[in-house]
DRENGU-114097 format. One record per residue (C-alpha): residue number from 1; x, y, z. Coordinates in nm, 3 decimals. Example, Ala and Ser with C-alpha at 12.3 -4.5 7.8 and 13.67 -1.06 7.14 Angstrom:
   pator         u         v         w
       1     1.230    -0.450     0.780
       2     1.367    -0.106     0.714
***
This chain:
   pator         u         v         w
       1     0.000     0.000     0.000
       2     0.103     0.344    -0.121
       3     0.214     0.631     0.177
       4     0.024     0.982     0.195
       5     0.426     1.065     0.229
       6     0.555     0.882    -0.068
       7     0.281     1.069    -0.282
       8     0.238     1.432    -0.166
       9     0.604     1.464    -0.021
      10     0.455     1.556     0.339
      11     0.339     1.364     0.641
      12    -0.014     1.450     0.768
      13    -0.068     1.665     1.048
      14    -0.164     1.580     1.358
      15    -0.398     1.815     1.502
      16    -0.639     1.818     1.873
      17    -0.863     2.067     1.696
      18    -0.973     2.088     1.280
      19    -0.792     2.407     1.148
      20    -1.008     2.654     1.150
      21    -0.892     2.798     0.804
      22    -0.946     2.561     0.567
      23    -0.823     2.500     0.214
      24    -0.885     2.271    -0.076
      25    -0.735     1.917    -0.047
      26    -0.574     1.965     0.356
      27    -0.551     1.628     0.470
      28    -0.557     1.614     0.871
      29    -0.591     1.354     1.177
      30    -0.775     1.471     1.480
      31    -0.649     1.329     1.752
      32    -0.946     1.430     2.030
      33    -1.194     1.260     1.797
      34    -0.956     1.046     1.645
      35    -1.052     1.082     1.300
      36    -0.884     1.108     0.966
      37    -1.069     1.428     0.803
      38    -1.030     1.621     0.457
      39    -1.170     1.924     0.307
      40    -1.401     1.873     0.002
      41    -1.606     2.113    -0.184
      42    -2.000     2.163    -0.106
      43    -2.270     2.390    -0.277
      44    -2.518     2.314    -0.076
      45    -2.361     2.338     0.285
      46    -2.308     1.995     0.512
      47    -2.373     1.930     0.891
      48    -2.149     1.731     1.084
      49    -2.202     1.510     1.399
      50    -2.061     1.758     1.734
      51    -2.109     1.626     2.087
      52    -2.416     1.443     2.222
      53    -2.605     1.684     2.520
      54    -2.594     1.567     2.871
      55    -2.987     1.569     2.880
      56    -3.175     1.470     2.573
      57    -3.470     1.720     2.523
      58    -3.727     1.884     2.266
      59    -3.925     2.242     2.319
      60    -3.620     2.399     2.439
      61    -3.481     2.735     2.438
      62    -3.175     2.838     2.276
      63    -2.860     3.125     2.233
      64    -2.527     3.150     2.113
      65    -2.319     3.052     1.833
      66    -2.178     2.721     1.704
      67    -1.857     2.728     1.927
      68    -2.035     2.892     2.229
      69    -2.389     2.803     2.238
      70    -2.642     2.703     2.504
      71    -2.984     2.538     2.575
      72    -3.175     2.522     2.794
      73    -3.553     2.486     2.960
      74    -3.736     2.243     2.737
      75    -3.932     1.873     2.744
      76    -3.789     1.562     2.910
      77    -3.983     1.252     2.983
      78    -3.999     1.216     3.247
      79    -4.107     1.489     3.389
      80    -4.233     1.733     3.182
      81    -4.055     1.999     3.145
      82    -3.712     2.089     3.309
      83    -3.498     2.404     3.416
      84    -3.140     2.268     3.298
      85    -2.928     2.444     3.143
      86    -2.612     2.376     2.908
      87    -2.278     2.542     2.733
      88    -2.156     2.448     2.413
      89    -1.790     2.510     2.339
      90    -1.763     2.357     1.989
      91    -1.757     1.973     2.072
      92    -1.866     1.930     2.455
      93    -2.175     2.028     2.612
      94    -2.127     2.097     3.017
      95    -2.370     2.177     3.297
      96    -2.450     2.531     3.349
      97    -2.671     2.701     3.597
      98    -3.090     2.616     3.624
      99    -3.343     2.830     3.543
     100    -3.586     2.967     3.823
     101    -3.861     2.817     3.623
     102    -3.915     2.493     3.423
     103    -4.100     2.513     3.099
     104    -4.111     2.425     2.726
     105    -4.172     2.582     2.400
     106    -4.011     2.910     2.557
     107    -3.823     3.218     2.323
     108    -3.478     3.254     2.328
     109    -3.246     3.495     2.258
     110    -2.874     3.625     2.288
     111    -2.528     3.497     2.372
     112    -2.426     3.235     2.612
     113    -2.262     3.440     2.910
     114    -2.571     3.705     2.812
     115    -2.902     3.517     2.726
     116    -3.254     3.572     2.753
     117    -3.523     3.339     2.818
     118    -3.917     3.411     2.775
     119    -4.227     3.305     2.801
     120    -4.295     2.926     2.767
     121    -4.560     2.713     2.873
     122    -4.556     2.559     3.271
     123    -4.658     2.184     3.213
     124    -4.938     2.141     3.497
     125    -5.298     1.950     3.516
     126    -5.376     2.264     3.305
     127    -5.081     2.404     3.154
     128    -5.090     2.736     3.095
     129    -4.879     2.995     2.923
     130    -4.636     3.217     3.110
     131    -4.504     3.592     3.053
     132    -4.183     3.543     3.240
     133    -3.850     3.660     3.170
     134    -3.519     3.548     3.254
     135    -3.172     3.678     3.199
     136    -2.863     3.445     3.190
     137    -2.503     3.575     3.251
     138    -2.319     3.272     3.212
     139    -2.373     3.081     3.518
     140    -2.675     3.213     3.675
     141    -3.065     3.301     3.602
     142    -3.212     3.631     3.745
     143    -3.552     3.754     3.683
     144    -3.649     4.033     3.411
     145    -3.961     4.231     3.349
     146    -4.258     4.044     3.207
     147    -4.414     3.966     2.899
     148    -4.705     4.168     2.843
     149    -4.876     3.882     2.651
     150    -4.790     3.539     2.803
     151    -4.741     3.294     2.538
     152    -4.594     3.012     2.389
     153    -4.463     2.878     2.085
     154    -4.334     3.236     1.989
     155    -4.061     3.319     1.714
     156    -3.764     3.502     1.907
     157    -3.471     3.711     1.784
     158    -3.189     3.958     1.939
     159    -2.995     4.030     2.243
     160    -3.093     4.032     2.627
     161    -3.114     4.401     2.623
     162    -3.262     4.406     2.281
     163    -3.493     4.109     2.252
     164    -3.830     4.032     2.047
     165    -4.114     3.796     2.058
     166    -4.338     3.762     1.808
     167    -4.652     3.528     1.738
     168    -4.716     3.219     1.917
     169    -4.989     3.115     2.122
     170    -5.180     3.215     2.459
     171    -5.371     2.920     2.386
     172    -5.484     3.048     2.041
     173    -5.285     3.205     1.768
     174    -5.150     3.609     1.824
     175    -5.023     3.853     1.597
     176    -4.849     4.028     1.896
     177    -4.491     4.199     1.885
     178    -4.276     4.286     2.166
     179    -3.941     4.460     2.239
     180    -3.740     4.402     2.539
     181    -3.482     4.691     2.624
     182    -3.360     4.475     2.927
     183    -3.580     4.515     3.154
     184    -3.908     4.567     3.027
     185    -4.106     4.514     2.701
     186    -4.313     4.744     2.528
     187    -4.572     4.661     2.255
     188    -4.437     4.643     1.852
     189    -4.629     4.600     1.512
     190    -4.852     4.279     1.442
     191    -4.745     4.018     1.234
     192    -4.956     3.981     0.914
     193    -5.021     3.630     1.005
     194    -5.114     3.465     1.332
     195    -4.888     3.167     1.366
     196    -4.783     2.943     1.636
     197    -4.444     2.739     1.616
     198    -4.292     3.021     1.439
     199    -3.932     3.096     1.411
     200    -3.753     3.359     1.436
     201    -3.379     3.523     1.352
     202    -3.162     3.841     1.310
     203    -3.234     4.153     1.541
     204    -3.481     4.373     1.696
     205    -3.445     4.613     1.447
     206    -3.421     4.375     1.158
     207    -3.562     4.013     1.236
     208    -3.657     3.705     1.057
     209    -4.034     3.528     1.115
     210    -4.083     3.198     0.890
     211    -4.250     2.881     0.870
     212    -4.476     2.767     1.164
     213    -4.840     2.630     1.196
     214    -5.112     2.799     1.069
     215    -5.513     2.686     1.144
     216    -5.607     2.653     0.790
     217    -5.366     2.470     0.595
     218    -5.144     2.355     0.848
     219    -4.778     2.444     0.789
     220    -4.707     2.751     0.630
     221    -4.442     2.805     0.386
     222    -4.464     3.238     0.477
     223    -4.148     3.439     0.594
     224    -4.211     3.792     0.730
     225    -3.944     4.054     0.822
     226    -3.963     4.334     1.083
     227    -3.776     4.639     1.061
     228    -3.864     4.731     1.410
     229    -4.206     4.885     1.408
     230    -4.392     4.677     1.099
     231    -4.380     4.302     0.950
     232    -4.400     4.236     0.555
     233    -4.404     3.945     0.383
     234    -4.065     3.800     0.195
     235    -4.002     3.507    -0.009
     236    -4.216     3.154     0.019
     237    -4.005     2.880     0.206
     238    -3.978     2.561    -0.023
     239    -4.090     2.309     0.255
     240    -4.346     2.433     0.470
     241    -4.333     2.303     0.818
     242    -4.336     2.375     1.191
     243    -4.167     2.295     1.519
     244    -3.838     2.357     1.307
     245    -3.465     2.501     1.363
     246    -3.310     2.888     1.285
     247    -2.995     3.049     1.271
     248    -2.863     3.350     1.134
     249    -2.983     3.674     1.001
     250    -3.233     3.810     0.809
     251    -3.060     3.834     0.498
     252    -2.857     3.518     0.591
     253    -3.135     3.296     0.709
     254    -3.100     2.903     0.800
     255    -3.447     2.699     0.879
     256    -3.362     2.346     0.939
     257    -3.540     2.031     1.053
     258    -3.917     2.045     1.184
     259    -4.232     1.840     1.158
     260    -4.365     1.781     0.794
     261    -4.548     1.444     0.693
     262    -4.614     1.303     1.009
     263    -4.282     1.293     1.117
     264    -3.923     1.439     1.170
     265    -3.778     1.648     0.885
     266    -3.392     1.660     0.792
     267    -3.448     1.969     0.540
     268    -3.238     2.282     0.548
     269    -3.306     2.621     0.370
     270    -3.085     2.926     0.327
     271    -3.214     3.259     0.306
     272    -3.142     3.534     0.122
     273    -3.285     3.801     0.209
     274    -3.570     3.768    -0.091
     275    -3.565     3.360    -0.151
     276    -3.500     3.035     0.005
     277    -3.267     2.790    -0.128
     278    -3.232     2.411    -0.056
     279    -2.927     2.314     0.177
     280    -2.748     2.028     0.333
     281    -2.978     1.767     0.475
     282    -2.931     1.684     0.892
     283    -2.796     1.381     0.997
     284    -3.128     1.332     1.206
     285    -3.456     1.426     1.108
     286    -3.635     1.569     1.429
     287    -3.845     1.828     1.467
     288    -3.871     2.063     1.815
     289    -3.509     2.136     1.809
     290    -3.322     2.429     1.849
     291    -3.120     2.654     1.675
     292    -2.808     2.889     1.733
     293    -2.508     3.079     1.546
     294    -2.499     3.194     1.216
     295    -2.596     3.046     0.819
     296    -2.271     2.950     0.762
     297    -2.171     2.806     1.083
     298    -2.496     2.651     1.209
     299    -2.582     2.468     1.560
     300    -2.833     2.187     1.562
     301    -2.950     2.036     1.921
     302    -3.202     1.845     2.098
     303    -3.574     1.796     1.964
     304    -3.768     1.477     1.911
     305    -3.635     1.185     1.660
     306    -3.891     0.959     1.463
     307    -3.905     0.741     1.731
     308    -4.052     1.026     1.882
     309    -3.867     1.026     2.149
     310    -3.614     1.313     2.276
     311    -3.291     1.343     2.133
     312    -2.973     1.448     2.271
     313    -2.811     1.491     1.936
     314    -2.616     1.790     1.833
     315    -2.464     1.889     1.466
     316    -2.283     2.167     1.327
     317    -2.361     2.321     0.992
     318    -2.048     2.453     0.754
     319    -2.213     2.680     0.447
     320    -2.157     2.650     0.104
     321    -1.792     2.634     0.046
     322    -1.507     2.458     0.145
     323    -1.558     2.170     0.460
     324    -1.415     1.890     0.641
     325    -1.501     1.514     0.608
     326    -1.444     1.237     0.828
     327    -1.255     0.938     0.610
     328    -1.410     0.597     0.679
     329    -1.387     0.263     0.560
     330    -1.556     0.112     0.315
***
């Protein structure tokens, strides 16, 4: 058998981390995951296996990016719901502090030492929908000012001190907007559509609303974008479904996963700014996962697999472009 050596005139490198540069044809070994990896050209964007969550959940809230993200709140079985939280740093998810309140299907926004968590639903003999607000800074939850419209199910975007929350339910579908300024929120413009499982990305000032469930036909294919005081519509989503993934911005959009069919979706969309485009498939098709970082460096986590059960699966999503591989036998 020939040697990489003998060929290319180099050995290959021997690296604890992938390079986070990379170029056509770099040949590497990784010796945390101990895997042989090599770049390869994509025009569609691939996700990659990262490391497994500590507690396998769906409903959950999310912040951060794909090297620094966290989770947390959300539906385990059993019990219900719980208030654990959990930091990302790229391969390894760790315990970080509990919320004040267990709940599921709760908004999410922000970075991982500065998140915000809102609104929800409290799993009871009647559950019910809740207005409160909580602000992360790293390693502990503190209270913040209260949702003027307790809900669940919302789409979320922007920082703790510059949050949104749009749509979702109270028990029925709402068009309602809010702004948080980091300690209070205030009322914003009505969404066009009322929809529950929405999504959400970008900014207070500039956010992304798409896909979710709508009465009459179900799943809705719609995206809307807010510019801080109204929503209009933007381009039709290819796959219409709910329950589903976001990253990103709104002119660099990622919708991945979700429930379509009866089941657990794998699809991924990019958007534009004006259209969606088809993407890398997930791994695992789940829907009631979460979302974090950006469209070209994606975070998937948690949700519910086919089974359904709840997952503890994480991936990371590389954009069109260059990416790594693991080599495997054949």
């Amino acid at each position: 058998m020939s040697e990489y050596k003998k060929i290319h005139g180099i050995h290959i490198q021997a690296l604890a981390s992938d390079p986070s540069n990379l170029g056509s044809g770099q040949v590497w070994y990784n010796t945390t995951s101990n895997q042989l990896k090599i770049t390869a050209v994509s025009t569609t964007g691939a996700w990659a296996t990262g490391g497994n969550m500590g507690t396998g959940r769906g409903s959950l809230g999310a912040a951060g990016t794909q090297t620094s993200g966290l989770a947390f709140g959300g539906k385990i079985s059993p019990p219900p719901a719980t208030n654990a939280t959990e930091h990302y740093d790229g391969s390894t998810w760790t315990a970080g502090g509990n919320m004040a309140t267990a709940r599921t299907i709760l908004g999410g926004a922000g970075t991982q030492t500065a998140a915000l968590g809102f609104g929800g639903r409290i799993p009871t003999l009647s559950p019910t929908a809740t207005n409160v607000t909580e602000h992360y800074d790293g390693s502990a939850w503190t209270s913040g000012g209260n949702l003027a419209t307790g809900r669940y199910d919302m789409g979320s975007a922007g920082t703790q001190t510059a949050g949104l929350a749009f749509g979702g339910s109270t028990d029925s579908s709402t068009l309602a907007t809010e702004h948080y300024d980091g300690s209070a929120w205030t009322t914003g413009g009505n969404m066009a559509t009322p929809t529950w499982n929405r999504e959400g990305a970008g900014t207070q000032t500039a956010a992304l609303g798409f896909g979710g469930y709508f009465s009459d036909p179900g799943s809705t294919y719609a995206t809307e974008h807010y510019d801080g005081s109204a929503w209009t519509s933007g381009g039709i989503m290819s796959t219409g479904r709910y329950m589903l993934g976001s990253a990103g911005t709104q002119t660099a959009g990622l919708g991945f996963g979700g429930y379509l069919d009866m089941s657990g979706s794998n699809v991924t969309e990019h958007y534009d700014g004006s259209a969606w485009t088809s993407g890398g498939n997930l791994g695992t098709a789940r829907e009631g996962l979460a979302g974090a970082g950006t469209q070209t460096a994606g975070l998937a986590f948690g949700g519910y697999d086919p089974s359904p059960s709840t997952t503890n699966a994480t991936e990371e999503y590389t954009g069109p472009g260059i990416i790594s591989q693991t080599v495997t036998a054949s």
